[in-house]
N, C-alpha and C positions, 0 to 999 in steps of 0.2 A: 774914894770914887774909883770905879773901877777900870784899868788902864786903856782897857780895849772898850772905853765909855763912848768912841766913835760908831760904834757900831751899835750901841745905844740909842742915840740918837735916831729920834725918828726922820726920814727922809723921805716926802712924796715921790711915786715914781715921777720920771722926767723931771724934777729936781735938778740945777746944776744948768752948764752950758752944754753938755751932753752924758750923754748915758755912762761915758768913760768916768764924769766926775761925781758918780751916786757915792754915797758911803763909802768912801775911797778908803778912808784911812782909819785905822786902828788906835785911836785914841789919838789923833793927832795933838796936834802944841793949839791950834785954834779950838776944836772941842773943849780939849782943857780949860783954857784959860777964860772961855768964856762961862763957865761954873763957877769961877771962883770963889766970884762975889756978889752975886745975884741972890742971897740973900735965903732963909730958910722957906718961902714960897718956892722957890725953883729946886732947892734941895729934896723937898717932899715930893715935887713932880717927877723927880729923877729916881727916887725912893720907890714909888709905883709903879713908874716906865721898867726897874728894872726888874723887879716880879715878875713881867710877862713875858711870850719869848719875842727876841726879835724877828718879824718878817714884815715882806712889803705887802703879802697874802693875807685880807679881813681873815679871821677865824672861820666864817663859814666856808672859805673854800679851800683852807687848808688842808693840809691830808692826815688822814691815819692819828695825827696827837691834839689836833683842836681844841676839841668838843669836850676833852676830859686828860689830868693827869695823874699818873700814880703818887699817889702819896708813900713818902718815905718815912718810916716809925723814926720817933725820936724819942726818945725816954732816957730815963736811969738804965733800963737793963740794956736796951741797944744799944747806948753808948760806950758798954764796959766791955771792949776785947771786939770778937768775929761776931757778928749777928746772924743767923740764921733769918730771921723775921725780915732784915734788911735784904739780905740774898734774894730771898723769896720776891720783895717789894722791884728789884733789880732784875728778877729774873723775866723775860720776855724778848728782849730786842736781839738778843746776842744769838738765841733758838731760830728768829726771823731770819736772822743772814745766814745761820748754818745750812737756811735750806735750799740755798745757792749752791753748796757742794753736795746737794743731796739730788740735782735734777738729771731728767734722763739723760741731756748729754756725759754728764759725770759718770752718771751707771752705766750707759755702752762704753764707753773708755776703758770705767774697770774691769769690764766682763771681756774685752777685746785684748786689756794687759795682762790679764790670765791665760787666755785663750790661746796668745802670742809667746809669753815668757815663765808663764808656770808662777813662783813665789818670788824669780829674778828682782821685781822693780817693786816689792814693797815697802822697799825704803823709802822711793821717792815718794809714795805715796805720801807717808807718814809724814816728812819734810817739807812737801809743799803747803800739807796740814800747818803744821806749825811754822811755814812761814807765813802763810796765809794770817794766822792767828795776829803774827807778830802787826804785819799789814792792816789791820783790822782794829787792833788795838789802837793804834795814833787813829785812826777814824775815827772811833769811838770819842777819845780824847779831846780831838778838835769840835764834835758837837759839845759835848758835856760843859767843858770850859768858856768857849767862845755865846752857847746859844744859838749855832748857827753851822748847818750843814755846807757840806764841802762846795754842792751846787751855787748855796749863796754865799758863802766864801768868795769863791769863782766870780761871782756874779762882781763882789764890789773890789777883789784885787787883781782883773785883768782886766786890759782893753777891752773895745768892743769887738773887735776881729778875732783875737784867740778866744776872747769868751763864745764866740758864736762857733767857730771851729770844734774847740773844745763839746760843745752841746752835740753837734753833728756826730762826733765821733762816739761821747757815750750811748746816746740815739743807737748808732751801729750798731753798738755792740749788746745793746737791752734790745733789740731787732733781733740779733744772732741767736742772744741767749733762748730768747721768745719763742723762737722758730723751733728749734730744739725740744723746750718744753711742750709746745701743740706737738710737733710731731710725734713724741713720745708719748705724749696725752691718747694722740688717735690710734698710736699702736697696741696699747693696752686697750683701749675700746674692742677694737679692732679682735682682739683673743679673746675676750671676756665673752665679747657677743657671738663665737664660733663664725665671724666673719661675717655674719647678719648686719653688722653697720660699717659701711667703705670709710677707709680712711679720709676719704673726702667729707665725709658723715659727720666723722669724731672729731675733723678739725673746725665742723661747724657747732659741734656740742660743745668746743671750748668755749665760746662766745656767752656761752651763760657762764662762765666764771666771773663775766665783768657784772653779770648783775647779784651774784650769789653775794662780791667782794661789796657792792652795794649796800645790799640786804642785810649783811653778818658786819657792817660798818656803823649800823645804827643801834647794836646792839651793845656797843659797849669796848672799849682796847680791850679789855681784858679777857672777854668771851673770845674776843678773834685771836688772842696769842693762845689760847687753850684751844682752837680749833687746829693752831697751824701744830702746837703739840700733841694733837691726837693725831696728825695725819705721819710726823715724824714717831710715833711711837707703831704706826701702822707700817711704817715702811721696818722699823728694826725688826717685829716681829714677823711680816713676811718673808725678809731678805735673813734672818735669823731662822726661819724653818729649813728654805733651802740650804743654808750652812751644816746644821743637823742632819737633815737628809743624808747629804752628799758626804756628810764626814771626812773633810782633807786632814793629809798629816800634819797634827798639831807643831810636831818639831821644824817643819818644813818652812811651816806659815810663821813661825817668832824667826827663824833663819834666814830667811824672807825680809821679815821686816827691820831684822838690828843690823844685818850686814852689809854694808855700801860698798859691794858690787855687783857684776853683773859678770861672770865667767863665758867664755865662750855665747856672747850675744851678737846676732848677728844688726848689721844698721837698721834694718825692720825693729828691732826690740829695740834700741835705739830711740829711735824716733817715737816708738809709744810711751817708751819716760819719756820724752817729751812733751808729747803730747797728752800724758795725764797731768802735767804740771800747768800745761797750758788751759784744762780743763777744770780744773780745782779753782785757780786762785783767778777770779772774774773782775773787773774794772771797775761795773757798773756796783758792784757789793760793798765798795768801798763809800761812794756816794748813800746808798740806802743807809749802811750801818750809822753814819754818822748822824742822819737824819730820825733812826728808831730809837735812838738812846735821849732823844730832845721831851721822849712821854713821860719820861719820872722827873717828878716837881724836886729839881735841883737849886739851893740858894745858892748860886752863882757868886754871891757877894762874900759868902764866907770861903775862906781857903782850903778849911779843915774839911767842909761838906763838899767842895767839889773834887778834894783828894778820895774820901770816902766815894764818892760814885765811880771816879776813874777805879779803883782798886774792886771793887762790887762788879761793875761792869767786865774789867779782865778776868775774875772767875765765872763770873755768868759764860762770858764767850768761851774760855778754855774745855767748859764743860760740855757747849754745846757742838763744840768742834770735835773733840773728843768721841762722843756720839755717831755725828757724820763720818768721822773716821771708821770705825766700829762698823755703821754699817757700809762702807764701801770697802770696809777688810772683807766684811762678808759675803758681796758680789766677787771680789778678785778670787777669794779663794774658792768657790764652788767652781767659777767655768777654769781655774787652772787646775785642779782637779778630775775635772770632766771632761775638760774640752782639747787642755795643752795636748797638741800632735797628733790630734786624728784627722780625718780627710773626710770628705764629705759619704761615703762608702763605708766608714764607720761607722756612722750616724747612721745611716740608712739604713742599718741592720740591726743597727738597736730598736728603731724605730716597726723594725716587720712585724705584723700584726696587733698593732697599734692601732688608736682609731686617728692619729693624727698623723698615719701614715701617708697620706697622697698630699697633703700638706708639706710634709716633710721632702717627698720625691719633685716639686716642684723648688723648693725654698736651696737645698742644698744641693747643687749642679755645679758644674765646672765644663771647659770645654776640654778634660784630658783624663774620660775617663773616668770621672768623682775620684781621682789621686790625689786630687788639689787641698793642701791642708786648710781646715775652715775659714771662714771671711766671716766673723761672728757679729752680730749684731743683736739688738732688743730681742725681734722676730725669732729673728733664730734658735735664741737661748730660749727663748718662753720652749717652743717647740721641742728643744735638747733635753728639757727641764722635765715637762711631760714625757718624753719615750722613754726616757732613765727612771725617776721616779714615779711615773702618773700623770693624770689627767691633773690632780689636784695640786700637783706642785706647778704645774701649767697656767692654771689660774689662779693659787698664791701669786705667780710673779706677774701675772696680770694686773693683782688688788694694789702690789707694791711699786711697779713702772706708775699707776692710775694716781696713787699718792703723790710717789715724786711729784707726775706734772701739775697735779690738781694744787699743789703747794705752791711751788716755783713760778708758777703762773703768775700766782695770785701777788708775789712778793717782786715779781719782774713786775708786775704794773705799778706796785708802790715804786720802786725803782724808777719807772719812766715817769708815775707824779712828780716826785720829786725833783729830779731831772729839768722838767719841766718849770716848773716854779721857780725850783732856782735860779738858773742861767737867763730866763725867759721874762722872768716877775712876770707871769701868765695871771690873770685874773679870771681864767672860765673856772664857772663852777665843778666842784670836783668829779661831778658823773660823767663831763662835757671829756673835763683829760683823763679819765677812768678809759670811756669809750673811743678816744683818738689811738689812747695808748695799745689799747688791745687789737685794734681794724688796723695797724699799719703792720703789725706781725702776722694777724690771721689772713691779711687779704693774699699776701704773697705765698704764705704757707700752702692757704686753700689751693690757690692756683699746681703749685707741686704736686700737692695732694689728689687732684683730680687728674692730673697731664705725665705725674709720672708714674712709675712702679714702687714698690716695696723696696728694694735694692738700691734704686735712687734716693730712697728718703733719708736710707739709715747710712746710706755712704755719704749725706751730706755733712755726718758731726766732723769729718774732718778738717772741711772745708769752713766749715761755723763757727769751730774750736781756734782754726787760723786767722779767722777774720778776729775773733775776740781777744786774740794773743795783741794781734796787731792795735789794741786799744790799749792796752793794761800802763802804758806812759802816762794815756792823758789822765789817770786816776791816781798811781804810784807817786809821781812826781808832786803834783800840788799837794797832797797830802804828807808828803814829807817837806816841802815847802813851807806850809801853814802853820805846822806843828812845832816847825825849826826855826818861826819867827818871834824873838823874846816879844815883839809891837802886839801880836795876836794871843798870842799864849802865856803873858809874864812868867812868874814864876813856874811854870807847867813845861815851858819851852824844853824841847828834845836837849839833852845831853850831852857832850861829844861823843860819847860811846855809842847812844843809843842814833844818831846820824848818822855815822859810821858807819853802824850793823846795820840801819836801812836801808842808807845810799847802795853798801856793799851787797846787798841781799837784792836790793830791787837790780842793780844790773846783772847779775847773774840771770835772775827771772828772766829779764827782756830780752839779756843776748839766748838764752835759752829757748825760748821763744820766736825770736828772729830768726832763729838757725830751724822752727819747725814750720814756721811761713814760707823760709828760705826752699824748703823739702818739698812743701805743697803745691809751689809755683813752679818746680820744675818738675812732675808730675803730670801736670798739665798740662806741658809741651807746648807752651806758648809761642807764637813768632811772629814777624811782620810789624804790622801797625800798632799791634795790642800790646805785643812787648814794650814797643818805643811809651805807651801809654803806662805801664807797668812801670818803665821807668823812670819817667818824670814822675810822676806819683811815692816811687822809692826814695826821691831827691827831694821834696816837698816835705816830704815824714820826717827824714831826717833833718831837716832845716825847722821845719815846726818846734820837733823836739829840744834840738840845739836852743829855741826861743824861749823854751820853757825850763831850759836848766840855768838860763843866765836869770831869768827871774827868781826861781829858787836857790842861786849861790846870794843874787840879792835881801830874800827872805833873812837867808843865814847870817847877812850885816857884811860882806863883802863891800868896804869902803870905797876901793875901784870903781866896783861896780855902782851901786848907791849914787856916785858923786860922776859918774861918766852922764854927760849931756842924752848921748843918745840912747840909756836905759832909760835916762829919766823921761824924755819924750815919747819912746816906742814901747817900754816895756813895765813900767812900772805905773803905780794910778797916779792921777792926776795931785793929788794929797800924797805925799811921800809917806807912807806908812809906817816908815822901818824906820821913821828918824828920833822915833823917844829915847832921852835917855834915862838910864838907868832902869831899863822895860821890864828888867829880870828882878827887879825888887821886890816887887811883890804883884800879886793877879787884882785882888778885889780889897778895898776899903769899905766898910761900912758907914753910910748916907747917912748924915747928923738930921737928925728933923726937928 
């Protein structure tokens, strides 16, 4: 039987003396012991229970893996060595989160890290890639093994208070991303249509995405992860013409990217590796990935099959991250190319007798002159892209900003499903949180969209990018929590090496991060009342966090902690989940019937 068999177990919602005591525990000693001997009828119940996946969600309103799962080959030839067949069977979910690093917030970042430092910060680029990856891996992991995404992790191993906090903050932060995505959506609208549809327009034309994700839902997983690969193979080849195009120095761009540093940069450059780091590796991506890997029909019960998926899965992902790197190499290197060190007066003369000339003499201004080096943005670059190349490279990067958003969208709303379900054990059917998810992004975005300028829209990624940094805890953390619990994970549980490198890796990100919130808020020039508000707020985050790392040294069997009275009452479930012994012996036994 399998260790984490508590989670098995079916538990109506409201079950329990409160919500704290749902499926508390991961195999606990009372789960257990009460199989033991109940005889080969209850064995076969358990036998069928665990073929399905676990949720508190009927099948009809579950999201995205329901209604069907991929079947994984199993034969003599897949079984002997690497399978291709299997790869193929694996390939989908990993393509979905990559296109979290592929949305327009990501793309003004890189066009703005070009723009700003030339080939300087392509390292971090690349770095935060493969942290990301690394991050994304244990997500993976924890769906594959457990059956159960991070949201509903959440849901049955914290209180009720951080679980609701917790929700509010990834909420934010699939808000932030959301926003970003519409906005980017209506800027490429916005050039496509030669300005014939207002951004207020295009951020109303998103709204049919929630019915398109509808529509192309009924049609089958498989059709919809081959839509979201046409749309990522639509962005390589437009953001790959521009590269072409614009021909940067090849030597430049590998110099760029293997060398870790940054020579003569000023805190402005600075601050944009940061801020590309903060823009890449997103919170909410953590949560969806674990939840996309749950549509391939994994036997859970055998050891060997759910190593093979974990190992299927980290190629699938490296490949697809690889990709989005690829093309976000190809954004950095066209506008630093193009763009590093001119002033808005250069632009404009490139742009004379153009037809996107008077476009351009309104977009590119400064109050000193046009001496001001660019302040680059989506808008801008479409625009830069046309007077250098053409009308047609104008509306290439039209088709490929239209991709990004029209993708990111679609995978931010799974993102807020899920979310949703997990933490919430929501019962509306899934059009009801399709439709909730999308009207809490577009209402506030339209509002922008109609009330401010063009300039306001695209200087909000920095502010979007900050707010998102400031989530990246509440996903990093449990996620290496969950992963790091032999109770959750048996034999699968993280390593000491592999905790180590996460632990060490994730604070690096967040003081990284901390330190580009830290930049944003004093920019602002905050004082008075709003500061004092700022700061209680700053005291709050840090004390949440603090609450969430003693629950995660607890994860990790921290016996102090485990056996301190008041984790066990304020911070741990109600079921002590971390108390099996011998957790690490093995994940899954196979059910005698």
């Amino acid at each position: 039987m399998s260790l984490n068999e508590g989670y098995h177990n079916k538990i109506e919602p409201g079950a329990g003396s409160s919500g704290d005591d749902q499926a508390s525990g991961s195999g606990s000693g009372s789960a257990r012991g009460s199989t033991a001997g109940d005889g080969p009828s209850h064995s076969k119940q358990m036998h069928q229970q665990m073929l399905n996946e676990t949720t508190y969600l009927k099948p009809s309103k579950q999201a995205y893996f329901s209604d069907e799962k991929v079947l994984i080959p199993d034969d003599d030839r897949t079984n002997i060595g690497f399978s291709f067949r299997k790869l193929w069977a694996f390939t989908g979910p990993g393509f979905l989160m990559s296109i979290a690093y592929l949305d327009p917030g990501n793309i003004e970042s890189d066009l703005q890290s070009g723009a700003a430092a030339k080939y300087k910060i392509l390292w971090v680029l690349l770095w935060a890639t493969v942290l990301g990856l690394l991050m994304q891996r244990l997500a993976a992991r924890l769906g594959v093994v457990t059956g159960l995404h991070l949201a509903e992790m959440c849901y049955r191993q914290y209180k009720r208070l951080p679980r609701w906090i917790l929700w509010i903050m990834i909420e934010i932060a699939i808000i932030g991303s959301d926003m970003q995505e519409v906005i980017g959506t209506a800027i490429a609208i916005y050039l496509l249509s030669n300005k014939v549809v207002p951004l207020w327009g295009g951020v109303l034309i998103t709204i049919v995405d929630t019915f398109t994700f509808l529509f192309l839902d009924k049609y089958g997983l498989r059709k919809l992860e081959f839509l979201f690969g046409f749309l990522i193979t639509v962005m390589a080849i437009t953001f790959g013409y521009e590269y072409i195009v614009s021909a940067p120095n090849q030597g430049d761009v590998m110099k760029g990217m293997f060398i870790p540093w940054c020579s003569d940069c000023s805190s402005d450059v600075l601050l944009q590796a940061v801020g590309v780091v903060g823009a890449v590796i997103m919170p909410h991506n953590l949560y969806l990935h674990s939840a996309l890997v749950k549509s391939r029909d994994v036997d859970r019960r055998q050891p060997k099959k759910v190593s093979e998926a974990n190992f299927y899965f980290f190629i699938e992902a490296s490949i697809a991250l690889f990709v989005s790197f690829i093309i976000n190499l190809f954004v950095v290197a066209v506008f630093a190319h193009g763009m590093y060190g001119k002033t808005n007066r250069d632009v404009l003369d490139i742009c004379t007798n153009k037809t996107m000339y008077e476009d351009a003499k309104l977009s590119f201004t400064d109050n000193h002159n046009l001496t001001d080096i660019i302040n680059a943005d989506l808008y801008k670059g479409g625009l830069f892209l046309g007077c250098t190349f053409g009308a047609a490279a104008m509306y290439i990067w039209g088709v490929g900003i239209l991709a990004a958003g029209q993708s990111s969208t679609m995978t931010g709303t799974y993102a807020g499903q899920f979310s949703m379900e997990g933490f919430l054990n929501l019962q509306w059917p899934r059009w009801c949180r399709v439709l909730v998810t999308r009207c809490i992004a577009i209402i506030p975005t339209f509002c922008l969209a109609m009330f401010s300028k063009m300039e306001d829209l695209t200087n909000m990624n920095d502010i979007l990018n900050a707010v998102m940094s400031l989530q990246l805890p509440f996903a990093a953390i449990p996620t290496i929590a969950f992963t790091s619990c032999a109770a959750i994970m048996g034999e699968f549980v993280n390593g000491l090496g592999n905790k180590i490198v996460s632990i060490l890796l994730t604070i690096v990100v967040i003081g990284v991060n901390l330190y580009f919130v830290v930049a944003q808020v004093e920019t602002l020039n905050i004082e008075g009342g709003l500061l004092a508000v700022v700061c209680i707020f700053a005291i709050l985050y840090i004390l949440f966090n603090i609450y969430l790392v003693i629950h995660m040294a607890a994860c990790m069997g921290n016996k102090r902690l485990m056996n301190s009275r008041w984790v066990q009452r304020f911070v741990l479930p109600s079921q002590n989940s971390f108390s099996i012994k011998n957790a690490n012996s093995t994940y899954a036994r196979y059910v005698e019937t």
